[in-house]
PLY file of the C-alpha trace (Angstrom):
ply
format ascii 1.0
element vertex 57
property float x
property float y
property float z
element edge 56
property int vertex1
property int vertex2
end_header
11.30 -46.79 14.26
10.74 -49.32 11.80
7.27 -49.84 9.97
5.97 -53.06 8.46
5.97 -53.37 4.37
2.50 -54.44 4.73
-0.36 -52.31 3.93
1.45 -49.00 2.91
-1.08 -48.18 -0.10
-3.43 -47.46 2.62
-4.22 -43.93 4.65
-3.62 -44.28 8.11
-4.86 -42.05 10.80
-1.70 -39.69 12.10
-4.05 -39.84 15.37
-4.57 -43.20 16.28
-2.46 -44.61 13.94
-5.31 -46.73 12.63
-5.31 -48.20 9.20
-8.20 -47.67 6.36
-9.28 -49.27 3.22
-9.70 -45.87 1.67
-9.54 -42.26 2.10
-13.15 -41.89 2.48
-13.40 -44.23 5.71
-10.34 -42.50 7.37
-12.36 -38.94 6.68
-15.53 -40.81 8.38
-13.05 -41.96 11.27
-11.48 -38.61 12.00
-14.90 -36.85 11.84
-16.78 -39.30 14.46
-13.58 -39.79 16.71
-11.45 -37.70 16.99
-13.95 -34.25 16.49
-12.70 -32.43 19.87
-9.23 -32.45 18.26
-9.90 -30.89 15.18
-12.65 -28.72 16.53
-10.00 -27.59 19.27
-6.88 -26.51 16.59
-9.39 -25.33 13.70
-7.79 -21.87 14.21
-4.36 -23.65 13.08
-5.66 -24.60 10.16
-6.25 -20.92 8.78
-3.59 -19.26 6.89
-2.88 -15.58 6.40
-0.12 -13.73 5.53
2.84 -13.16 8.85
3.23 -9.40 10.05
5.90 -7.91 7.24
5.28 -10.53 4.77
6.16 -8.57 1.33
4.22 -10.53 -1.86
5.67 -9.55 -5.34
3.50 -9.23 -8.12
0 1
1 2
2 3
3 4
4 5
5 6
6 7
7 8
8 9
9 10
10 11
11 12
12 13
13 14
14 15
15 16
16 17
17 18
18 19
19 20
20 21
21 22
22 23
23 24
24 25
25 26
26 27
27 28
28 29
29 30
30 31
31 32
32 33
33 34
34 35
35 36
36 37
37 38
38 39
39 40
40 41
41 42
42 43
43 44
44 45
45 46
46 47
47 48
48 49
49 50
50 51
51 52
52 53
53 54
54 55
55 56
């Protein structure tokens, strides 16, 4: 797929693929549209350490 040249200094939704002037509007966007998707993978976003993960100090 080929995108346009146009408009690539601004944040686009990976959603709706909708542009925005700024980041602030696509956070407004995301948080009034799309809420059942990020309420519905909110345990995705938490990280934790994999069973027999070894950290080195």
């Amino acid at each position: 797929m080929v995108l346009p040249l146009i408009d690539e200094h601004k944040p686009k939704c990976y959603l709706c693929h909708e542009g925005f002037e700024n980041i602030d509007k696509l956070r407004e966007h995301q948080n009034l549209t799309h809420v059942d998707f990020f309420e519905k993978n909110e345990k995705q976003n938490k990280r934790e350490p994999a069973p027999g993960d070894v950290t080195v100090f």
